[in-house]
C-alpha positions in Angstrom: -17.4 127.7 -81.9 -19.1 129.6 -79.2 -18.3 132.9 -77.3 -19.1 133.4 -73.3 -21.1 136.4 -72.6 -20.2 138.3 -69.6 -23.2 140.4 -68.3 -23.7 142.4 -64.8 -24.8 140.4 -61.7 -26.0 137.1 -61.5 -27.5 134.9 -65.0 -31.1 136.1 -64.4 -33.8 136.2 -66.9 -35.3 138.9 -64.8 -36.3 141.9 -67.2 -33.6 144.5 -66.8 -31.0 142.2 -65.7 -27.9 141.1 -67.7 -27.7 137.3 -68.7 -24.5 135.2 -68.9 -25.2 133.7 -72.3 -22.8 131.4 -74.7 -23.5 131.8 -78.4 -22.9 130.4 -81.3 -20.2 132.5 -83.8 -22.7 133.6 -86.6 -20.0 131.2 -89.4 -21.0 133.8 -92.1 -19.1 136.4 -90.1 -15.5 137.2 -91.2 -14.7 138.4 -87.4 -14.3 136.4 -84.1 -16.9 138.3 -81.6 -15.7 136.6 -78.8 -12.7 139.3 -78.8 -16.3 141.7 -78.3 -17.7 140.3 -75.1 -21.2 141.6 -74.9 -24.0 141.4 -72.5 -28.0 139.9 -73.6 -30.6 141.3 -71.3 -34.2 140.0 -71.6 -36.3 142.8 -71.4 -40.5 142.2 -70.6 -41.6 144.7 -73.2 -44.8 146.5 -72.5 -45.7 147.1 -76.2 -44.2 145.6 -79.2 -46.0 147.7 -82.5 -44.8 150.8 -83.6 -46.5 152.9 -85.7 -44.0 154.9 -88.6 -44.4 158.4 -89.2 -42.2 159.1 -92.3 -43.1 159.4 -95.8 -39.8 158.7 -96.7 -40.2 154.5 -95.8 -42.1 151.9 -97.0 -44.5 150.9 -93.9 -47.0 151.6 -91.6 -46.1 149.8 -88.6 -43.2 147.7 -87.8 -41.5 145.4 -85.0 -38.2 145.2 -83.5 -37.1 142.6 -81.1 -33.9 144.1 -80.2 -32.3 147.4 -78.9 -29.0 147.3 -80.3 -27.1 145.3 -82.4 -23.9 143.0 -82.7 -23.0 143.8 -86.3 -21.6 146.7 -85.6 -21.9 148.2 -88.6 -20.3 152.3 -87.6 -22.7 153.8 -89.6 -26.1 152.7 -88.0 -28.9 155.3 -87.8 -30.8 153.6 -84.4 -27.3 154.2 -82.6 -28.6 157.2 -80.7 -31.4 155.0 -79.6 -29.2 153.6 -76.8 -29.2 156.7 -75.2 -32.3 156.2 -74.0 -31.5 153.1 -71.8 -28.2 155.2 -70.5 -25.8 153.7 -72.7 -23.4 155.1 -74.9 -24.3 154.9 -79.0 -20.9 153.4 -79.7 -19.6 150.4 -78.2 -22.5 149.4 -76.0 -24.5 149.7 -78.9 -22.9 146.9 -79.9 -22.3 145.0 -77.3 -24.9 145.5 -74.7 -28.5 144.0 -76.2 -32.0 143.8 -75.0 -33.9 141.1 -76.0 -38.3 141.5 -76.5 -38.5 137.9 -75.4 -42.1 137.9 -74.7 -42.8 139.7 -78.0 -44.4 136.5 -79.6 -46.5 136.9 -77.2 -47.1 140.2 -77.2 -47.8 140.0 -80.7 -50.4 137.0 -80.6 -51.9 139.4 -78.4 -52.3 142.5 -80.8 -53.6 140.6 -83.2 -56.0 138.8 -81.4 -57.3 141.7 -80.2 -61.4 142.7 -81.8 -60.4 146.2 -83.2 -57.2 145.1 -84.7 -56.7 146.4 -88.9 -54.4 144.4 -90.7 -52.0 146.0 -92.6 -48.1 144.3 -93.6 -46.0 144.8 -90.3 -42.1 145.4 -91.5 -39.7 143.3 -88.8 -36.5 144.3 -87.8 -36.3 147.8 -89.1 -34.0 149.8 -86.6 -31.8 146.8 -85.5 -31.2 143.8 -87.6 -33.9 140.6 -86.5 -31.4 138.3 -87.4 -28.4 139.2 -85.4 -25.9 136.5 -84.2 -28.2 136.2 -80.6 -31.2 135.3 -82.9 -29.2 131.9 -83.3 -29.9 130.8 -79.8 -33.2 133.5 -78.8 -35.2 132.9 -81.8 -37.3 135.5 -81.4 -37.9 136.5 -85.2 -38.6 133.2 -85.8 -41.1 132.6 -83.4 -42.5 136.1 -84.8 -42.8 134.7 -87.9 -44.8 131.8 -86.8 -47.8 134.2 -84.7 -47.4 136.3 -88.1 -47.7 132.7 -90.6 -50.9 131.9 -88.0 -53.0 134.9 -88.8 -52.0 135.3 -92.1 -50.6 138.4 -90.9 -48.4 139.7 -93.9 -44.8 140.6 -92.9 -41.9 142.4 -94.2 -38.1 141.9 -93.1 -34.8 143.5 -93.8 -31.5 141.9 -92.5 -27.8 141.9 -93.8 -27.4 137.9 -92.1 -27.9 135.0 -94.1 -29.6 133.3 -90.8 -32.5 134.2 -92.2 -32.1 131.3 -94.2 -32.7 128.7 -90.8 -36.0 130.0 -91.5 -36.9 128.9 -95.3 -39.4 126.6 -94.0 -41.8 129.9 -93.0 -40.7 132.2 -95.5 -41.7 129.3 -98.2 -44.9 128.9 -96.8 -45.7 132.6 -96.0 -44.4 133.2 -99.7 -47.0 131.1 -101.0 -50.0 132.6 -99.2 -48.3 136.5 -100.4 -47.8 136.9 -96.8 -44.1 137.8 -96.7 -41.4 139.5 -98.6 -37.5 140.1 -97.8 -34.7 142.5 -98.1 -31.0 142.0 -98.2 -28.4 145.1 -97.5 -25.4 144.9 -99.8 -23.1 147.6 -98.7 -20.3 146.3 -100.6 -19.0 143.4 -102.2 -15.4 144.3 -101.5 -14.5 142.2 -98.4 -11.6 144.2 -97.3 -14.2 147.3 -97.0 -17.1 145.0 -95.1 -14.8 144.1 -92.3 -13.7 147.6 -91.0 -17.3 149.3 -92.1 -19.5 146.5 -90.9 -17.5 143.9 -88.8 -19.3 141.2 -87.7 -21.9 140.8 -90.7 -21.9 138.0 -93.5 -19.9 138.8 -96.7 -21.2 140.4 -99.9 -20.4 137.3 -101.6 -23.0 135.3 -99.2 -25.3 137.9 -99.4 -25.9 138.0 -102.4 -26.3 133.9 -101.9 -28.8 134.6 -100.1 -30.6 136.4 -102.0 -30.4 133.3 -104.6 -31.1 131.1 -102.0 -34.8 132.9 -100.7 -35.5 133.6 -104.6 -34.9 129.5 -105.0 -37.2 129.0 -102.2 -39.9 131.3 -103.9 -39.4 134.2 -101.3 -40.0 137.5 -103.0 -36.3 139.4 -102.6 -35.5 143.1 -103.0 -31.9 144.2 -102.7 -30.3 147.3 -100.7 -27.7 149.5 -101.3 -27.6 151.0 -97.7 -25.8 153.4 -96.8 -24.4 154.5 -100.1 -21.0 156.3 -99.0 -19.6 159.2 -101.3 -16.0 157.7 -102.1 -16.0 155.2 -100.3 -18.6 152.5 -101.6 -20.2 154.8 -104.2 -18.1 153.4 -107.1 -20.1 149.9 -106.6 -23.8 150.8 -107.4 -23.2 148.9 -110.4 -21.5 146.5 -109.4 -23.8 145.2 -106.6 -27.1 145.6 -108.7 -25.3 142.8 -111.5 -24.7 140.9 -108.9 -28.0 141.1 -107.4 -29.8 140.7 -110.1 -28.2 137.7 -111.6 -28.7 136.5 -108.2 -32.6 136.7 -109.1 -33.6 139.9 -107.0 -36.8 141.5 -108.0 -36.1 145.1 -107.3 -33.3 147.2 -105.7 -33.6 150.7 -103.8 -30.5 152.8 -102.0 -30.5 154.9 -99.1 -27.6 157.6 -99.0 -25.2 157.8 -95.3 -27.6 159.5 -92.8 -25.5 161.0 -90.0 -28.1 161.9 -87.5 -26.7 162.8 -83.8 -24.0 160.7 -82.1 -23.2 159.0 -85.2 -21.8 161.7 -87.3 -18.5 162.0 -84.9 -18.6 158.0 -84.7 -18.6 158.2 -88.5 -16.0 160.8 -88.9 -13.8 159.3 -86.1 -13.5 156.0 -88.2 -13.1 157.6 -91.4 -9.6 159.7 -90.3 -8.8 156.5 -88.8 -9.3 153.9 -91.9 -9.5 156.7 -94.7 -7.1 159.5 -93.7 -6.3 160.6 -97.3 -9.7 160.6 -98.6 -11.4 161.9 -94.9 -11.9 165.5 -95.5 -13.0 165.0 -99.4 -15.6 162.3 -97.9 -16.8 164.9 -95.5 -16.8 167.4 -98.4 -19.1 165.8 -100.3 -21.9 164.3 -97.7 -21.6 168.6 -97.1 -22.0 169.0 -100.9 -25.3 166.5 -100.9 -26.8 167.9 -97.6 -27.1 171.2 -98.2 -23.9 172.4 -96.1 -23.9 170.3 -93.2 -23.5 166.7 -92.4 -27.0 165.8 -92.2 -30.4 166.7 -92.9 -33.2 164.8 -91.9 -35.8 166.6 -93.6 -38.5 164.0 -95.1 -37.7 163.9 -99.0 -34.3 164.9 -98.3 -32.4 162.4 -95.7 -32.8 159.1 -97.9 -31.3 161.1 -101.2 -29.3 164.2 -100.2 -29.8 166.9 -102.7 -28.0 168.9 -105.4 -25.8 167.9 -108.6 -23.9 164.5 -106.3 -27.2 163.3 -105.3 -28.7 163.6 -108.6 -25.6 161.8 -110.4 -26.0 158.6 -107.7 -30.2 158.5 -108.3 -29.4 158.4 -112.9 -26.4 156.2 -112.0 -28.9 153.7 -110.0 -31.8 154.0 -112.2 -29.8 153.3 -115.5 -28.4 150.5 -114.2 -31.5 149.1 -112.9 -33.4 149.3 -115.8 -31.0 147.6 -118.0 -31.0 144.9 -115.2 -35.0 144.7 -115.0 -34.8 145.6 -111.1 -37.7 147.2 -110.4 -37.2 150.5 -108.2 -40.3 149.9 -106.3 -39.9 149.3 -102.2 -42.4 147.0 -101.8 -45.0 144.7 -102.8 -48.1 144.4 -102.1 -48.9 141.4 -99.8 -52.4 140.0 -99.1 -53.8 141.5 -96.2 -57.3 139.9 -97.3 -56.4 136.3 -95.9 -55.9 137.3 -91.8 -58.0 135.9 -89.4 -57.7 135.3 -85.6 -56.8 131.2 -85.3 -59.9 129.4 -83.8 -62.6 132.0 -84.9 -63.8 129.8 -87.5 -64.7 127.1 -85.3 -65.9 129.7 -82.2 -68.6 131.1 -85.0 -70.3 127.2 -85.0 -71.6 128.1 -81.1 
């Protein structure tokens, strides 16, 4: 089943223009986007790296080859990033994307380059890199293959179970220690997933796979992001048993960030779906943030603070420890094996 696209002006691939597109329903999805018409424009990137700043995540450097995201998902932290192309955090957020499409090229580029250090680039950190217009663009995957020809180690996070098209890389670049994966379970209750994150894959084929990259011998953490006071919060458990069974290696949780537009997106949907519960939600993000809906404070935005905070972090680590799950982000991938393709047989001459 496929969806038109309707976009401004004419179908150009022109960077800055909007593209009439038809894509392919992601069949994971329990929601019909064609009912969310959204717009795909190919943006010529300048620069494709960024370097991270925060001690509170797991990498250096990462990628992302959208702006925006189709999931949906109300909660979002890079929401307030659409401001900066002058559109609105909320709905064209959602439905109006730009695509890096020359960022394979970009990146072949960067690495090629004589001063380049390698150290494991995380992919797809603000938006999701396998969002239902990664079906037809295939821009991760091509990523994946620049990253797979410099033994370029590579880190991805994504709540889709597209990522599975790609098993053929990940296998490979599992082998070498080149690659290893997260999966965000929010929730496993389905009822929950389609007003909180509407056009994502279940929990149930989540955690699938999870079983499915751990089959293919693909390195899998799991994610509990966002946890939600009183909403989701009763289901740490819950999600690490089924993770685990599913043969995940380690499991971390982020707690609801709120930072600018999004807190009155958040609160707006939760007198809407939650009405009884809204204000005792509200209470308690208050309760773990030291008064106020958010504070992004390194050390604190990730965990929250105070006697709520510290109950979620004992509930999650008892839990994982009688699981095995390891509480560690990340792994460390081989960084020893990159090399520029072709300089072995430039150093005969």
């Amino acid at each position: 089943m496929s969806t038109s696209i309707k976009g401004r002006g004419s179908a150009s691939t022109m960077a800055g223009r909007f593209a009439i597109r038809t894509l392919e329903l992601d069949p994971d999805s329990d929601t019909n986007i064609a009912s969310v018409p959204t717009e795909i424009r190919h943006e010529h990137a300048r620069s494709l790296i960024t370097r991270n700043r925060s001690p509170d995540v797991p990498f250096n450097v990462s990628i992302n080859p959208y702006r925006g995201c189709e999931h949906g998902c109300v909660y979002c932290f890079a929401r307030p990033s659409h401001s900066y192309l002058d559109l609105s955090p909320g709905l064209d957020f959602e439905t109006r994307i730009s695509a890096k499409t020359n960022a394979p090229a970009l990146l072949r580029e960067a690495l090629s380059r004589p001063g380049y250090r390698c150290e494991p680039i995380a992919l797809g950190i603000n938006t999701d890199a396998y969002q239902p217009i990664e079906r037809e663009l295939q821009i991760t995957r091509q990523l994946l293959q620049v990253a797979s020809d410099f033994n370029q180690p590579v880190s991805l996070i994504t709540k889709s179970a597209l990522i599975l098209r790609d098993l053929d890389l990940l296998g490979d670049m599992a082998e070498r220690n080149l690659v290893q994966v997260a999966i965000s379970v929010t929730t496993l209750d389905n009822n929950l997933k389609r007003i909180l994150e509407p056009r994502t894959a279940s929990g149930a084929t989540r955690v699938k796979t999870i079983s499915a990259l751990c089959e293919a011998g693909v390195p899998v953490s799991a994610l509990i992001a966002p946890v939600i006071p009183l909403i989701n919060e009763s289901e740490i458990e819950d999600i690490l048993d089924a993770v685990a069974f599913a043969g995940a290696l380690s499991a971390s949780y982020i707690l609801l960030r709120l930072p600018h537009e999004v807190a009155p997106l958040f609160c707006e949907w939760l007198r809407e779906h939650f009405p009884d519960r809204a204000n005792h939600v509200l209470s308690r993000l208050r309760e773990l943030r030291g008064g106020k809906l958010y504070d992004n404070r390194f050390g604190e935005r990730m965990r929250g603070q105070g006697v709520f905070a510290d109950l979620i972090k004992h509930r999650f680590a008892i839990a994982a420890r009688r699981l095995g799950l390891s509480t560690e982000r990340s792994l460390a991938l081989d960084c020893s094996r990159f090399h520029v393709p072709g300089d072995d047989q430039m150093a005969l001459f």
